[in-house]
C-alpha positions in Angstrom: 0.0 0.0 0.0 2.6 2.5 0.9 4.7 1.8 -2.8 0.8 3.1 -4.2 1.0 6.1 -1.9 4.3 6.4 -2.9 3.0 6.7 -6.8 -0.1 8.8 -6.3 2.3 11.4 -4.2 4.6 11.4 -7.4 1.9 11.9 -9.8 -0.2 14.6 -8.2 3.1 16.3 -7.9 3.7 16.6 -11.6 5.7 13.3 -12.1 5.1 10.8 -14.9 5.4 8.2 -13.2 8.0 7.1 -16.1 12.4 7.5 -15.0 13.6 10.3 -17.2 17.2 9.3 -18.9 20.0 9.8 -16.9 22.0 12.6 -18.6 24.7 10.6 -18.1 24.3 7.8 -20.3 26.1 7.5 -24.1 23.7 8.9 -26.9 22.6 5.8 -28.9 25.2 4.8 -31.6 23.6 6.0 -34.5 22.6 3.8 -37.5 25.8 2.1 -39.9 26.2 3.7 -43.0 25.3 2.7 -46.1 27.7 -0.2 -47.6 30.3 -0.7 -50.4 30.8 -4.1 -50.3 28.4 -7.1 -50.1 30.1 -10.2 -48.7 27.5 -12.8 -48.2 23.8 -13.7 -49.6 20.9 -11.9 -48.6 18.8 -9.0 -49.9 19.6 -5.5 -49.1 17.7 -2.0 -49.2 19.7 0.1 -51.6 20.3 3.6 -49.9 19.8 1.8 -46.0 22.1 -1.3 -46.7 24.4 -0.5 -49.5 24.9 2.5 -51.5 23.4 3.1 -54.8 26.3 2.5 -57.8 28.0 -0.2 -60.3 28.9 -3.2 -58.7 31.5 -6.1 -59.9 31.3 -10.1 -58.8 33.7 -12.2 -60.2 31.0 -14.5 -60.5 29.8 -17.7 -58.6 31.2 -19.1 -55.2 33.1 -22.4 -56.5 31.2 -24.6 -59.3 28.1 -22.9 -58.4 25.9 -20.0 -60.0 25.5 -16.6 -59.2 22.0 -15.2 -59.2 21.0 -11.3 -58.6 18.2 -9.2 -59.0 17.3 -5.7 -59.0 13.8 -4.9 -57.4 12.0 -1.8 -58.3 10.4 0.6 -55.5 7.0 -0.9 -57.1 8.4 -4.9 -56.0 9.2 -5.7 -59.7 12.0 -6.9 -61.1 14.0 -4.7 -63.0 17.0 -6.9 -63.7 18.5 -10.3 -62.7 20.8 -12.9 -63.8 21.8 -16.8 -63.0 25.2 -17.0 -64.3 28.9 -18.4 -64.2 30.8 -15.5 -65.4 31.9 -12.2 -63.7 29.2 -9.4 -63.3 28.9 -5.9 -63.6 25.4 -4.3 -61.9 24.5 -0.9 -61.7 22.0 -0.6 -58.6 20.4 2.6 -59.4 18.9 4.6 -56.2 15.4 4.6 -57.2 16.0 0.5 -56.9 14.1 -1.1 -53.6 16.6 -3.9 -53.2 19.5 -5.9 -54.3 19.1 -9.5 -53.8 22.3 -11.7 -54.5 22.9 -15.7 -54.0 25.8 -17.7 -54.4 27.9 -15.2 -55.9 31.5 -13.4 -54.6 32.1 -10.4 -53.0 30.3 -7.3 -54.9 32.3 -4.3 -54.6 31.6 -1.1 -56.0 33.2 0.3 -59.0 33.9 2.5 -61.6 33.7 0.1 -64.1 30.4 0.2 -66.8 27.8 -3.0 -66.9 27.7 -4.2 -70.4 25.0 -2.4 -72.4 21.4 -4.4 -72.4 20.5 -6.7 -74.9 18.2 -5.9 -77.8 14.6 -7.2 -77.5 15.1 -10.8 -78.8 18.8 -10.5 -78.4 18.7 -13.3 -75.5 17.7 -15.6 -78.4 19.6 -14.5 -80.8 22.5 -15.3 -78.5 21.3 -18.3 -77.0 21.0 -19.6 -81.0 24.7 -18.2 -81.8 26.3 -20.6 -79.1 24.0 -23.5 -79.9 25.3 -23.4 -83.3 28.6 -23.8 -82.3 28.0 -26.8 -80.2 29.0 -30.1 -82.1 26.2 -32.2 -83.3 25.9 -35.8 -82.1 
């Protein structure tokens, strides 16, 4: 009863009944920056996680595949790729996300991604290097 009494005194006098901060305590660290390097798998919020800008893998971890893919602030896919070779990406910063599996480290860079294809130009590709396959 008397820790009630105790409360209802504090209260009627103006208290909150809540322990203010003690002005000695550290201010909260504040947030990490932004990144420059991705060095595992995951998905990461372009402008929070890692900075926007071009990006080089030297492709897949091992024997593996790399996969990544750019997300749109809408939750579309702008952009992605399963592949074996080295990568250049540039993560623009009206992107939502970068999403990367199995692939090395991504570091940022000054390099250029390779221009996009042509509409059809996945096929006419895709026919290009199964013409040069032998034929059994």
């Amino acid at each position: 009863m008397a820790i009630i009494a105790c409360i209802a005194t504090a209260l009627a006098a103006g208290g909150s009944g809540v322990a203010a901060a003690d002005p000695g305590d550290p201010e909260p660290a504040p947030p990490p920056a932004p990144a420059t390097t991705i060095d595992h798998d995951g998905t990461f919020a372009v402008g929070t996680d890692i900075v926007p800008g071009n990006y080089s893998s030297a492709g897949p971890v091992g024997d593996g595949t790399c996969f990544w893919k750019r997300v749109g602030s809408d939750g579309q896919t702008i952009d992605n790729a399963l592949t074996k070779k080295s990568q250049i990406v540039k993560i623009d910063a009206s992107d939502k996300s970068f999403k990367t599996d199995g692939c090395q480290t991504w570091q940022i860079t000054d390099a250029a991604p390779p221009a996009p294809l042509p509409p059809g130009g996945a096929l006419l590709q895709l026919g290009s290097m199964l013409a040069g396959l032998p034929h059994p």
